[in-house]
Structure formats: structure tokens, C-alpha cells
C-alpha positions in Angstrom: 0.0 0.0 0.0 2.6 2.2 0.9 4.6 1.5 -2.7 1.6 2.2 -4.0 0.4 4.9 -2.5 4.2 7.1 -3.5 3.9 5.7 -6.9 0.6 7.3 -7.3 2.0 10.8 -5.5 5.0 10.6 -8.2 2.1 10.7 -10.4 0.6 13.1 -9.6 2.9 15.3 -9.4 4.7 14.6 -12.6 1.2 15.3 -14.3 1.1 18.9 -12.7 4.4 19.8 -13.4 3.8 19.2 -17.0 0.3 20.7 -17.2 2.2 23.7 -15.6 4.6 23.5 -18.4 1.9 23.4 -20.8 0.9 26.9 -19.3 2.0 29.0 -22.6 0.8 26.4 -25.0 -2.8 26.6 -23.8 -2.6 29.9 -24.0 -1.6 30.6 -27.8 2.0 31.8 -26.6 5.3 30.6 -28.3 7.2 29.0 -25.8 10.6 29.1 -25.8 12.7 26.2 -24.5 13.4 26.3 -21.0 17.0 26.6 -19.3 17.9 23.6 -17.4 18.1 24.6 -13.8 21.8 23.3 -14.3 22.8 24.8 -17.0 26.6 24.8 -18.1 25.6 28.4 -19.6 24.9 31.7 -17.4 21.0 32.3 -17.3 22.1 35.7 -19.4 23.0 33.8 -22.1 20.3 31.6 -22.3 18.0 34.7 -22.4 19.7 36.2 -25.4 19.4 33.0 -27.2 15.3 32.8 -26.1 15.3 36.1 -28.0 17.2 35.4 -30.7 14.9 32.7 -31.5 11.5 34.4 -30.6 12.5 37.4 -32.7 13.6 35.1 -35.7 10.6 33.7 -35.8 8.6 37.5 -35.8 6.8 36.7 -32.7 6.2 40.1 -30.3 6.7 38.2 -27.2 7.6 34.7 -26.1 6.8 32.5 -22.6 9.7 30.5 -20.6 9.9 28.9 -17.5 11.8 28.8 -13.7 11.8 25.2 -12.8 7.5 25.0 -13.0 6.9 28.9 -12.7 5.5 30.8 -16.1 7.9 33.7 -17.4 6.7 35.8 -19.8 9.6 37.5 -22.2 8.3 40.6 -23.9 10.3 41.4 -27.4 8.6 44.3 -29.2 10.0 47.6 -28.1 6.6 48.5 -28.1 5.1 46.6 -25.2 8.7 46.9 -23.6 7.4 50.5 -23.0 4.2 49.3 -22.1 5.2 47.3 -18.7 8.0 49.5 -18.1 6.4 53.2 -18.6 2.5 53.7 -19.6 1.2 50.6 -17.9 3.7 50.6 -14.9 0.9 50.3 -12.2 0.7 46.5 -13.5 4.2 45.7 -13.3 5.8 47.7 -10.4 7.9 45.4 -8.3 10.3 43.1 -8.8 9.2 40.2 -7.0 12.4 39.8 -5.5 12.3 39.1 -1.2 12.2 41.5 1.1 10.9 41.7 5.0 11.2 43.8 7.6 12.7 41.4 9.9 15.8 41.5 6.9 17.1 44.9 7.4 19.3 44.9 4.7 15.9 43.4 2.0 14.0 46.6 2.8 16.0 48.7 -0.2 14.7 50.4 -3.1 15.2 47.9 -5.2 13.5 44.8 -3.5 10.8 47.1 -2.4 7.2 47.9 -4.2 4.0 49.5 -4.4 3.3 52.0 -2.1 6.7 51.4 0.7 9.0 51.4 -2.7 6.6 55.1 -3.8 7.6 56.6 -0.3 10.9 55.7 -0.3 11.8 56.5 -4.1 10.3 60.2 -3.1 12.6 60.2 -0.3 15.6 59.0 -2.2 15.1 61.4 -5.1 17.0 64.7 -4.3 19.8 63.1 -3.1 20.8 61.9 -7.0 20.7 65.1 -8.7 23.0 66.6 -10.9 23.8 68.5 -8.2 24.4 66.4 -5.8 27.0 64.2 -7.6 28.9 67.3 -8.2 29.1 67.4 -4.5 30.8 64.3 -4.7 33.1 64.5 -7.5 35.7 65.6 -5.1 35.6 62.8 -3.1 34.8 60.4 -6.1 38.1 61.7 -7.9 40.7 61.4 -4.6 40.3 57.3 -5.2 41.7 57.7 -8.8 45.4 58.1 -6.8 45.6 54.8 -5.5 44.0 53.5 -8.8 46.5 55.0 -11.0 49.7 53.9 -8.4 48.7 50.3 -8.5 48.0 50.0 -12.3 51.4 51.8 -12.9 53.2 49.6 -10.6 52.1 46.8 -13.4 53.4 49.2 -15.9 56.5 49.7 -14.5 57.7 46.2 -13.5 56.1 44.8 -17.5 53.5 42.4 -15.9 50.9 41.5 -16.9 47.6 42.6 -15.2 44.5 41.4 -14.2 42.3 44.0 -14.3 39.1 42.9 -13.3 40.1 42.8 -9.2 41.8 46.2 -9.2 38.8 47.8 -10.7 36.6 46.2 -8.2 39.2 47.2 -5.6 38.9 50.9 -7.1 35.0 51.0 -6.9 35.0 49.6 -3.4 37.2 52.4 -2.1 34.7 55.0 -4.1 31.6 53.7 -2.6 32.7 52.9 0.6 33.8 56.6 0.9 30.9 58.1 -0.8 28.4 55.8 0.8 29.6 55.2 4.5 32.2 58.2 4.5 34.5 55.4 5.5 38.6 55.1 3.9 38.2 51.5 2.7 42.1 51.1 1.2 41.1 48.7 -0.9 43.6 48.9 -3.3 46.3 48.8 -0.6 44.6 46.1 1.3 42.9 43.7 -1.2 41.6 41.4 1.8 39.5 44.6 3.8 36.4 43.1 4.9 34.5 45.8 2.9 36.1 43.9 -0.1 35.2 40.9 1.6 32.0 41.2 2.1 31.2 43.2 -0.8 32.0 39.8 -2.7 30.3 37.4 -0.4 27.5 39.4 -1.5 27.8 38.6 -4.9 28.4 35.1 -4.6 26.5 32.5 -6.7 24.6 30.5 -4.6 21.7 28.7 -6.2 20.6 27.4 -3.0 19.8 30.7 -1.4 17.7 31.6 -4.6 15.9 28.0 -5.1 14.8 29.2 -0.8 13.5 32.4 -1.1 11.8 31.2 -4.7 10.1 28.1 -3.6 9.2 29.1 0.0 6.7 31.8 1.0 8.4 34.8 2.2 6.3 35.4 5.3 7.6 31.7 6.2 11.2 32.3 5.7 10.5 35.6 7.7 9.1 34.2 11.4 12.6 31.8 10.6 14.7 35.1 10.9 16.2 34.7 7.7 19.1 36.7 6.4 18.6 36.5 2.2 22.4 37.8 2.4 23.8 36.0 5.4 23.9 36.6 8.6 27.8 38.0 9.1 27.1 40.2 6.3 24.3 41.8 7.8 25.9 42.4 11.1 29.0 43.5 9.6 26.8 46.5 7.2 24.0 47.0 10.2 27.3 48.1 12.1 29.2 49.8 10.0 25.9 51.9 8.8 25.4 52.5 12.9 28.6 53.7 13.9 29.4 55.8 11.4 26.3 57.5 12.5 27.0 57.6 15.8 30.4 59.0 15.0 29.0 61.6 12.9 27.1 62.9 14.9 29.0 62.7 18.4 31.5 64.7 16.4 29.6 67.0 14.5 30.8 66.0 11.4 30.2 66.7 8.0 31.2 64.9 4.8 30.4 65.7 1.4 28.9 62.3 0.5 25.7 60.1 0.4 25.4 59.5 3.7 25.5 62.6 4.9 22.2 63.4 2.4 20.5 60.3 4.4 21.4 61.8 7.5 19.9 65.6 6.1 16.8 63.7 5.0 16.7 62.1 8.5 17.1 64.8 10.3 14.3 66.9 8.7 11.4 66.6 11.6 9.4 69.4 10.0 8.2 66.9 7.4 8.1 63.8 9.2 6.0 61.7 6.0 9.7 62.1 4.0 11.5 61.3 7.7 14.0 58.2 6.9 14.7 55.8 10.1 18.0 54.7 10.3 16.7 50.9 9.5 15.7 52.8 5.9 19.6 54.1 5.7 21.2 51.3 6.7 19.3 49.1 3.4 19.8 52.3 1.4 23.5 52.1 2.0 23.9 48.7 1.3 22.5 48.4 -1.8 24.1 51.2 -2.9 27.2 49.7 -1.9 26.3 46.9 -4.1 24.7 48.5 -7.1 28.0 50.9 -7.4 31.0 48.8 -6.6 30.2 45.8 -8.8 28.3 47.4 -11.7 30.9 49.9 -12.2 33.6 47.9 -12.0 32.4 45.5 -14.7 31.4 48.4 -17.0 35.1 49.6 -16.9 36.0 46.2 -17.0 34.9 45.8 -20.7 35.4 48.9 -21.6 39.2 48.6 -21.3 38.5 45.3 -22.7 37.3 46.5 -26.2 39.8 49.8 -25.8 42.5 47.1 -25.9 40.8 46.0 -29.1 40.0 48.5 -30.8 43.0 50.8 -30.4 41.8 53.5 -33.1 39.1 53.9 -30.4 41.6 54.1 -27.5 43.5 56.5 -29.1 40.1 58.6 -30.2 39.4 58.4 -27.0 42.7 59.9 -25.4 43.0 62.7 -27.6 39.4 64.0 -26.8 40.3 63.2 -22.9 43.6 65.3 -23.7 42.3 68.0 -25.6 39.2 68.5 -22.8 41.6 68.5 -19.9 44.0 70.9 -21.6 40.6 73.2 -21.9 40.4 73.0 -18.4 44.2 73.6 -17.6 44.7 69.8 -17.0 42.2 69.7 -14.5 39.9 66.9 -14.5 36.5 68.8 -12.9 32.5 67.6 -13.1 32.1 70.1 -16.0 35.2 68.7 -18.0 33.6 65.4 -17.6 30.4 66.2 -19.4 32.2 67.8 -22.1 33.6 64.8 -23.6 31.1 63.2 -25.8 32.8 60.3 -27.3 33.9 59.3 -23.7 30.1 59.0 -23.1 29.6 57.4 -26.8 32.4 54.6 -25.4 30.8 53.9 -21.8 26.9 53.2 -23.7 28.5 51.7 -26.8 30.3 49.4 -23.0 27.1 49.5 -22.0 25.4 47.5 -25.1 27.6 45.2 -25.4 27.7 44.2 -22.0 24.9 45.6 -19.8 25.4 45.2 -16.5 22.1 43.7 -15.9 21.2 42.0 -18.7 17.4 41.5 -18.3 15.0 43.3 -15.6 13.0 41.4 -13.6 9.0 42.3 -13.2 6.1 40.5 -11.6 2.2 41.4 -13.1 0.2 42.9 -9.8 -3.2 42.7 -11.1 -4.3 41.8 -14.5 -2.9 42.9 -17.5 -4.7 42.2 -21.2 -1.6 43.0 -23.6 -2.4 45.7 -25.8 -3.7 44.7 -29.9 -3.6 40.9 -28.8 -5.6 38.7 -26.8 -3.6 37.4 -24.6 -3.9 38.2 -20.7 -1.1 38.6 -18.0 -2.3 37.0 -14.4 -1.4 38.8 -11.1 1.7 37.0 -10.2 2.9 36.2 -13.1 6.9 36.7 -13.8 8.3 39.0 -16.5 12.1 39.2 -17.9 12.5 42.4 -20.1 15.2 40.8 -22.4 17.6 43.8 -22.1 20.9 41.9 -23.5 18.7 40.7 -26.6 17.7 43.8 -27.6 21.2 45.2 -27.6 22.7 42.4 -29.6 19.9 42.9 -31.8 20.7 43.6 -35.5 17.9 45.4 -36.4 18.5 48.3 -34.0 22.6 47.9 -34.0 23.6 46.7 -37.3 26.8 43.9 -36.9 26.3 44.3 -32.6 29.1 42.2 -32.0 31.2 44.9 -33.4 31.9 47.3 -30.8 31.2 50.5 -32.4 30.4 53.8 -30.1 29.3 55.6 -33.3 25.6 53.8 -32.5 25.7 56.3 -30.3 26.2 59.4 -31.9 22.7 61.8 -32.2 22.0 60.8 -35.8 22.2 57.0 -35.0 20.2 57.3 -31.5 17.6 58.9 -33.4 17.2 56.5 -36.0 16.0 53.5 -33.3 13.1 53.1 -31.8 12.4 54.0 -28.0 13.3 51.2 -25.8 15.7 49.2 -27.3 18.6 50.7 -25.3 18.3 49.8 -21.5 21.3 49.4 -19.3 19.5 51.1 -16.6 15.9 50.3 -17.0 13.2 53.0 -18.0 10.1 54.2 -16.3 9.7 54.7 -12.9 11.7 52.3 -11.6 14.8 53.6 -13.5 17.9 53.2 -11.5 18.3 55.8 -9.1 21.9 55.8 -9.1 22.2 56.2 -12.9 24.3 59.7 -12.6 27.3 58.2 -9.9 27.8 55.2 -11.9 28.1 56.9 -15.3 30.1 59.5 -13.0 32.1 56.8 -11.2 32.7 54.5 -14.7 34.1 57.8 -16.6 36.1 59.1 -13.7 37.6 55.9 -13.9 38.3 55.5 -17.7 39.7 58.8 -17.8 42.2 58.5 -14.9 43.6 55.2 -16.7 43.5 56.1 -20.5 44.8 59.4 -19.8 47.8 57.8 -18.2 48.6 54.6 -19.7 48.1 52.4 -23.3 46.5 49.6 -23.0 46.6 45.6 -25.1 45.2 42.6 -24.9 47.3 40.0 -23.2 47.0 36.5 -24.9 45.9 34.9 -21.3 42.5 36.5 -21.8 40.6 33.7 -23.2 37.9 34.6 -26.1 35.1 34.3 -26.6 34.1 35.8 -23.7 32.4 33.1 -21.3 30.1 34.6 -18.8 30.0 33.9 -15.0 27.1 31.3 -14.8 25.7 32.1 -11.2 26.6 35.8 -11.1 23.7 38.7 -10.6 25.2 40.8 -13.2 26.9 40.2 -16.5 30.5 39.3 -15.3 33.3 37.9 -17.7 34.3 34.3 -16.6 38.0 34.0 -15.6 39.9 37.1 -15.8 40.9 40.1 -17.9 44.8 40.0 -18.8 45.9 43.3 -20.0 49.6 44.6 -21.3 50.0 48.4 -19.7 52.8 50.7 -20.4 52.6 54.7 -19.2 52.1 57.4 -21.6 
């Protein structure tokens, strides 16, 4: 009875697992192959090739699968905008876990509806223009130690791994911009900002499968940490002391802290008050969503700089002939005044966006505009940002890298919503300014000073880092540097 009784469970469920594969089908969708939860290849490649094949086939949108979960995979531009911008109030969270018990979950970007509206109102004027000119000061003092270690590699004719002294670099930036703390992680590669910044990152399949497959409010009354529990002591206090510092000493910094703090501190207008649970998950991801993005970005930049050395050396002279403007200073205004430098970082960008699809879940119903088709509350959506990039029909040849697609006449010729390193809509990253800021101030302070080539070690094609949140080259980036 008992033999019988599991072999009639294993059944069952086999029968619903495949009538919730069938979920598409029955619905009139194309429905692209699934990724094996497994996969030898990273979940961003798999994604480009769902697109590749949707779009070959002329279909407008496509339907996939997590393990038994429905993913819908939107690929005309047209009801990209849709979800992201004119429909937004059907797709405005992520879906990805957050509780209050979690301190570091409750950021901006885990959050939605209404908490993530309140806090985004909050969060706003602190990413102005404005303020990241405040910072620049502080954002350029990093670009010392950056400049002394990659020299060093000049100097003794090594070869260099860039990868790890770029996110050395961007640790340092964000650790003083963020927390107003001096990391010195390019003096001290094993810091436990550096440390923990990467046990952040870590793959782990097991800690996604968790907080996918179990109900949030269960993993909650468990006291569960989504990133660890020594990570969350270790930024809970850091985040605490520096404000206790701060304001025992009467201290001010130039930096995003001390905005939080500002916006704290404002009691006359207690509905945009911040507590300093909100700052210490504001921090955090900020640490997160600067240090590693960044770092990639410049990453591959010097990556297709070394070649494509007409570029580099476009690039240099505009750098040169800007500074010289500015009496060899490198200020916020010279920054903005060098256009192909800002054609090079989106033409990076493209190629390799740091987050190569955005994640959206359907809040209530959604019938999809000129079709019949309807979108269930709850139901997942992947905005297929990498595929739409590598997309001939808005970048002609897009394995070239080629910054003139983004000169005004050929950003004029493409359609609205094909270009999205940083989202669109509302929910546009927030932090869009400091890491274009940060990723400049960075290619600037290298290319100004040395010449850069592809080492041999640096194995192409490009792999990329199977478990990794963002688009990360496997195995690292060898480069040959000598000074100017």
C-alpha cells in the first residue's frame, strides 16, 4: 500500500508539473525552451538566445519557464514601454524578497507599491546633478591609488588582471561616498568591505531556489538573512557607527550619507523622515549596485579599448584635448564635455549591460495591448535587455563594438526602448548619474595615463559567470600596460 500509495504521489505530481509546463501552450504563446536549472551556460546567455529565437521567428513576445513557474519574455519595443512606462501600475515590483525582519531586503530595489513610492520620493534629491557634483571631489581622490597600483604593473612589464583592481577601485569609491569610510582597498585587497562586498555577490543557487520556492512570510518568522547573517551584522554596524560617529563629532562629509542623514534629520516633514533601519538598506544596496556594476562596466570597456585601439586613441585625444581646456584639471564640467567618452561607456554598456534582463512581476491583470492574450497577477516577466542590444535590427553587426551607435543621428534612427542598461520608467535606477560619473572618472584616470593591449591569457570568446547577478566575464581580464 505504501509502494503504491508514493507511486501514485510521483504521479501526480509529474502530471502537474507538466500541465504547468503546458501553461503557454494553452494559452496561444510561443514558448521558448526552458533553461535547465543546471545549466553549463549563465541564465544571461540563455536569455539572449530565447530572443534570438523568438524574434527570428517574428513573434512580439515569447513564454519560458523557472523550474515549473511561467515567465513571460516581452520582445517588441513597443510593449517593452508598455510594462515599463505607460502601464507601470501592473508591473511595479520586482518580485524579489524583502521583509522587515531582513534589514538589509528593505531597499529600493527589493521594495514595491506603495513602501518602494515613499521611499523613491525620499531617495530622489539626493541623486541630482547636483548632488554628484558634490561628490566628485571625493569620487576623484580614489583615482590616486587607482593610477599607483596599475602603474606599478606598468612599471615592472607584468601583466595585469584588471578585473580585481577595478573592483578594488569602486569599493574604495563607494565605501567613501556611501559610509564616508577610507576602505584602502587597493592597498589592502583582503579589507572586509572587499570581503563582504564579494560574499554578497556570490553565486549560490541554494539561497535563490529558498527564497523562490518558500513563502516569504515563512522564511521571515525563521529570521532569515537573504544575504547571510555576518554580512548583515557587519553593514548594520558599519551603517550604525558611522552615524553615531558623525554625529557625536559634529561631522560633516560631502557624500551620500550625509544626504540620508539631512533627510533624516528633517522633523518638519516627518511623512519624507528616513529611520535609520531605511539608511542602513539604502546604503547597502548602494554599496552593491555601485562597486560591482561599475567595475564590470570599466571592465569591458578597457577590454574593447585594448581591441580597438583607433578607439583608444580617439578616445585619449578628446580626454587630452578636454583637460587641456580645463588647464589639466579633470573637474565635473570637464567630464560632461567629452562626448565620445560617453559614446564609449553606452557603446560598453550594449555590449555588455550590466544587468542583462530586468525582472517584473504582473500585480493585477494585465490584457496586452492589440492581442488577446492576458497577463495573471503574479505572473513573472524578464524584459530581455541583453537581446535587444545584440539585436541587428537596431545595432547593425552588434558584436562589433562600435560607439558611433551612439552618436545623435544613430540614437535617433532606433526606436524608444531598445537601449536599457539602466531600466526605463519609474523604476529607473536611481543611481544612474554616480555610476556613469564613477565609470568615466575611472576610464579617464587610466587612459589618460597609460596604453593599454590585450594580453593572450584573456581567453575569447568571452564566457560569462554562470551564477553571477550581473553580466560578469568568466575568468579574468589580462591586460599589457605601459605609461604614456
Amino acid at each position: 500500500m505504501l509502494l503504491l500509495f508514493i507511486s501514485v504521489f510521483l504521479v501526480c505530481v509529474w502530471l502537474y508539473l507538466k500541465w504547468r509546463n503546458s501553461y503557454w501552450n494553452r494559452r496561444g504563446v510561443f514558448q521558448i525552451e526552458a533553461r535547465p536549472l543546471f545549466s553549463k551556460v549563465s541564465s544571461a546567455e540563455t536569455m539572449l538566445k530565447q530572443y534570438a529565437r523568438a524574434k527570428s521567428l517574428n513573434h512580439k513576445y515569447g513564454g519560458t519557464y523557472f523550474l515549473y513557474v511561467p515567465v513571460f519574455i516581452p520582445i517588441d519595443p513597443i510593449i517593452i514601454k508598455n510594462i515599463l512606462q505607460r502601464d507601470f501600475i501592473h508591473f511595479h515590483g520586482h518580485g524579489t524578497y524583502h521583509q522587515p525582519k531582513d534589514v538589509l531586503s528593505m531597499n529600493l530595489f527589493n521594495l514595491d507599491g506603495e513602501s518602494w513610492k515613499r521611499l523613491r520620493a525620499k531617495l530622489t534629491p539626493t541623486f541630482t546633478s547636483g548632488k554628484m557634483k558634490m561628490m566628485f571631489d571625493t569620487l576623484l581622490e580614489k583615482t590616486t591609488g587607482l593610477k599607483k597600483v596599475v602603474g606599478e604593473y606598468a612599471d615592472s612589464g607584468q601583466t595585469c588582471a584588471i578585473k580585481d583592481i577595478l573592483a578594488r577601485f569602486t569599493t574604495d569609491v563607494i565605501g567613501s561616498c556611501a559610509f564616508g569610510i577610507e576602505c584602502n582597498s587597493l592597498e589592502e585587497p583582503n579589507n572586509d568591505f572587499r570581503k563582504y562586498g564579494k560574499k554578497a555577490f556570490e553565486p549560490n543557487i541554494r539561497k535563490f531556489l529558498k527564497v523562490f520556492l518558500i513563502p516569504h512570510w515563512i522564511l521571515a518568522k525563521t529570521g532569515y538573512k537573504f544575504s547571510g547573517e555576518d554580512v548583515t551584522e557587519f553593514f548594520t554596524n558599519m551603517v550604525k557607527e558611522t552615524i553615531r560617529y558623525r554625529e557625536t563629532n559634529n561631522i560633516y562629509r560631502k557624500d551620500f550619507m550625509q544626504l540620508l542623514l539631512e533627510i533624516r534629520n528633517q522633523k518638519e516633514t516627518m511623512d519624507r523622515v528616513l529611520t535609520t533601519n531605511e539608511i542602513i538598506a539604502q546604503c547597502y544596496v548602494f554599496f552593491l549596485a555601485g562597486f560591482e556594476t561599475s567595475s564590470t562596466a570599466i571592465t569591458f570597456a578597457l577590454l574593447e579599448l585594448s581591441r580597438n585601439l583607433d578607439v583608444q586613441e580617439k578616445l585619449r585625444r578628446e580626454i587630452l584635448q578636454v583637460l587641456n581646456e580645463y588647464n589639466g584639471t579633470l573637474c565635473y564640467e570637464a567630464v560632461g564635455d567629452m562626448k565620445y567618452l560617453d559614446m564609449v561607456v553606452q557603446e560598453t554598456l550594449r555590449k555588455f549591460p550590466p544587468a542583462a534582463s530586468i525582472p517584473r512581476v504582473c500585480s493585477k491583470r494585465y490584457k496586452v495591448p492589440d492581442s488577446d492574450l492576458v497577463i495573471e497577477k503574479g505572473v513573472r516577466v524578464q524584459i530581455p535587455v541583453w537581446g535587444l542590444h545584440m539585436d541587428p535590427e537596431y545595432y547593425p553587426d552588434p558584436e562589433v563594438f562600435n560607439p558611433e551607435n551612439f552618436s545623435e543621428e544613430n540614437r535617433n534612427k532606433r526606436p524608444d526602448f531598445t537601449f536599457l542598461p539602466f531600466g526605463e520608467g519609474p523604476r529607473m535606477c536611481i543611481g544612474m548619474r554616480f555610476g556613469l560619473l564613477q565609470t568615466k572618472v575611472g576610464l579617464i584616470s587610466l587612459i589618460r595615463n597609460f596604453h593599454f593591449t590585450l594580453n593572450e591569457k584573456t581567453k575569447t570568446p568571452l564566457e560569462m559567470e554562470r551564477g553571477s547577478i550581473v553580466l560578469v566575464a568568466k575568468g579574468d581580464i589580462w591586460l599589457n600596460v605601459k605609461r604614456i
